[in-house]
N, C-alpha and C positions, 0 to 999 in steps of 0.2 A: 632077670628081664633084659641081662643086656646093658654096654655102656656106651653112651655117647658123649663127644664133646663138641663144643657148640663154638669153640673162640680157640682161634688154632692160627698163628701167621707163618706166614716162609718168605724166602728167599723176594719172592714179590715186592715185598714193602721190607720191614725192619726185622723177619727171621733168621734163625742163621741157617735152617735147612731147605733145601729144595723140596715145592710141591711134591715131586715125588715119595723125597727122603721124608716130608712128613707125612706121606701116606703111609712108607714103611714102617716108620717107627710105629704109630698107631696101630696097626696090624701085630705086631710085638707086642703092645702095652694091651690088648686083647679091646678093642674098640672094636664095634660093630657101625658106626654112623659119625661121621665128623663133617665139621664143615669148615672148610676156611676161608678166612676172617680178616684178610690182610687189608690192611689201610686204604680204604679209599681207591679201592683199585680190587676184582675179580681175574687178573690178567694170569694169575694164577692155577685157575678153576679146572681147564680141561685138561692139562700135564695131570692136577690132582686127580680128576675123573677117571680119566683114561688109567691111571697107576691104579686106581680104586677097584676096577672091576676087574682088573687081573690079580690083586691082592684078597679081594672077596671083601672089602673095605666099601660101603656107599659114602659117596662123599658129595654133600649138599653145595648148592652156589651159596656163597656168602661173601661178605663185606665187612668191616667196620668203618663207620661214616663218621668223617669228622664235621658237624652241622654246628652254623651259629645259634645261641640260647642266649638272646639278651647280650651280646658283646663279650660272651666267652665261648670259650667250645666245648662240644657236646659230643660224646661218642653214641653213634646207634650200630646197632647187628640188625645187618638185611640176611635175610635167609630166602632159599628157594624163589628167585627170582627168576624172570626168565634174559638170561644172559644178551639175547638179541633183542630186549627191547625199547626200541628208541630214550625212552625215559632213563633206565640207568644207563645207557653206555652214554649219554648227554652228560648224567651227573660225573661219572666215572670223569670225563673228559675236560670239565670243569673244574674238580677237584684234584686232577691232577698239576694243571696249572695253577693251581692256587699254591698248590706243596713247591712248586719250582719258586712263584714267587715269593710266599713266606718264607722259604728258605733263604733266598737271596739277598731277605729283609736282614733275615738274622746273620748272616756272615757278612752282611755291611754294619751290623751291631758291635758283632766283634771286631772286627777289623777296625772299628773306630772305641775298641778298649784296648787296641794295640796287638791284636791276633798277626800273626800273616799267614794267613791264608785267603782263599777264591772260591765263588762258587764252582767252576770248573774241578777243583778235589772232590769235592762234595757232591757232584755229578758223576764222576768217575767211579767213589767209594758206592754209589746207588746201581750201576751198571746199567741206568737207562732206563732202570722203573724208579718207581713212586718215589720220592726223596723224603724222607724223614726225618724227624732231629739226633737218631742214633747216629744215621752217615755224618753228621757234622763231630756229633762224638767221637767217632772214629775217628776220622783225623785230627781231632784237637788231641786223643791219646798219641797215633802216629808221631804228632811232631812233640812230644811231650811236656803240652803244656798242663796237661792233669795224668793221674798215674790210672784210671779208670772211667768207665761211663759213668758213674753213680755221682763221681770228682765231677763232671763236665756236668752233668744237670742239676746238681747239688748248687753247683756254684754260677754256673752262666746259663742254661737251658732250661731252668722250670720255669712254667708260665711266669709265676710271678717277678721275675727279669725280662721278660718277653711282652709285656703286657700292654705295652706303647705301638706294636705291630699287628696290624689288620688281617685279619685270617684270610679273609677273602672266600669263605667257604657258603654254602648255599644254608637258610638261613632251617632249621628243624621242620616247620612243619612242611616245606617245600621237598624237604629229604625224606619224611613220612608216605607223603603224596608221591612221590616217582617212585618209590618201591612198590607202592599198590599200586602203579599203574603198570607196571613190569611183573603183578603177580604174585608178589614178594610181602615179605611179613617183617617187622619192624620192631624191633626189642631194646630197650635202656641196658647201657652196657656200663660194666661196675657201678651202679648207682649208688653204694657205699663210698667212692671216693668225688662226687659232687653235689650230692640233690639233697635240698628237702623236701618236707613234705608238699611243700608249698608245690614248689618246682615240679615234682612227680603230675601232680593234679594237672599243671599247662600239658605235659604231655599226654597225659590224657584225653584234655579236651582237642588235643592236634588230633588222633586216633592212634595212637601208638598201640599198638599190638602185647605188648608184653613184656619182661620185664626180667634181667641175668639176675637170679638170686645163687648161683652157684658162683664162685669167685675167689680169687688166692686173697682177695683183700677184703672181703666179709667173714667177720668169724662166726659161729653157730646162732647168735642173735641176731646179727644182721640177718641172715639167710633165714629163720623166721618168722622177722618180721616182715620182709619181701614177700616171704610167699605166703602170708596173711593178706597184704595190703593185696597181691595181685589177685586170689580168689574174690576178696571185697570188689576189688573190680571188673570184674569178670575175665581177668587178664591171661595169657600164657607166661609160663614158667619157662628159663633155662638158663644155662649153665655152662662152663666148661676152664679150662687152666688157664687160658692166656699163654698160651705155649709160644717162645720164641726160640726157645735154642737150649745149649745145654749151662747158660749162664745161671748165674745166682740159683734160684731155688724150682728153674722151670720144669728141669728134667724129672722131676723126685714128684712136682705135681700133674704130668701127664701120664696120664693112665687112670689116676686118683680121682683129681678133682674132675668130674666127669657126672653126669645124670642118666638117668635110666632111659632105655629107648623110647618109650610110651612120650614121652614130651618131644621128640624129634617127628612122633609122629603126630603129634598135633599140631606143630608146625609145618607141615607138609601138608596135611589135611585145609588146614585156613585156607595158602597155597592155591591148592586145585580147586577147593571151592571159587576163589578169585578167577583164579583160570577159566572155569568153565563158564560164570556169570559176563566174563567181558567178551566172552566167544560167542555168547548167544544171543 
């Protein structure tokens, strides 16, 4: 049937390869439909596209959103949006200033646990897109105050050191809502590393569209009971590596961790349905 993958970043936000380079790769690892998936930012979409259909590669608009959930954050996967539409390039625009600010929170964090560094590194290490908490990684490796990324989040970067810092990000169902308004479909991404049950059901009642049961951090029960709970709800299914580069274990799981076309295309399908009801 064909493979797809659904959670792909680059160069854009926190990958290490170019929209292009990860068209190419995918093209290699025998993908027929990818979408990427880069933080809070689609800025990457048409380099992808354009690579795509010279490669014989389709490659979907997508996002990862970072949304408030109750005063923590919440990742969603937009998919097949329409790129010019008021609603997301508002959110997009939003959310990027929120990533300069949150970042800027946190390297006033460090710098007052005795770091020396500047937002300005951490601006640079991003190259003027989306700033992430790996570029700050980065350079805490540079000047070597940890000997790895894993050292820098382990020890000063996971949420829970960060948790006195306001996201500033638009709040879940507001992020639900500007993706249908742009056409787009709305998916829980890793929901094995935040949600209960409890939780799942709020997004529910926002209209959340569906729901990543494919994942490097769900093992075969989790991805079960996902895509038990999403038929019970009459939800979409999907999947894909979380591919960022050729670090730790990403390389080994693109190509792999991946779903069948058939769900890409019911993703698409929602999509045009939306499309064609807000045109008429």
């Amino acid at each position: 049937m064909g493979k797809t993958d659904l959670h792909i970043h680059s160069t854009a936000s926190d990958g290490q390869y170019t929209p292009s380079e990860v068209v190419r790769l995918a093209k290699e690892r025998n993908l027929d439909i990818i979408a990427l998936t880069d933080h809070d930012t689609f800025s990457g979409f048409m380099e992808a596209y354009e690579k795509g259909v010279e490669e014989g590669v389709e490659v979907l608009s997508g996002m990862e959103i970072t949304a408030d959930y109750g005063g923590r954050e919440s990742h969603l996967l937009a998919y097949c949006f329409d790129i010019e539409a008021d609603s997301i390039k508002d959110l997009q625009r939003r959310h990027c200033l929120a990533r300069l600010d949150r970042a800027k929170q946190i390297v006033d964090t460090l710098q007052k646990w005795g770091f020396d560094l500047d937002i300005e590194e951490v601006k640079a290490e991003a190259r003027g897109l989306n700033i992430a908490r790996p570029h700050i990684a980065t350079v805490l490796v540079r000047k070597g105050y940890v000997a790895n990324h894993r050292e820098a989040f382990m020890r000063y970067l996971k949420d829970q050191m960060l948790q006195h810092i306001e996201s500033g990000y638009d709040d879940y169902k507001n992020v639900i809502q500007c993706v249908r308004e742009a056409g787009g479909v709305t998916v829980i991404a890793h929901p094995g590393l935040s949600y209960t049950l409890f939780d799942l059901e709020r997004f529910v009642e926002a209209g959340i569209d569906g729901i990543e049961f494919i994942h490097p951090s769900h093992n075969y029960k989790l991805q079960k009971r996902y895509e038990k709970w999403a038929e019970e709800n009459q939800l979409l299914v999907t999947g894909g590596s979380d591919f960022h580069g050729s670090n730790n274990n990403h390389m080994q799981n693109f190509g792999i961790l991946a779903v069948n076309n058939e769900l890409a295309h019911r993703v698409k399908r929602l999509s045009r349905q939306r499309k064609q009801l807000s045109s008429s």
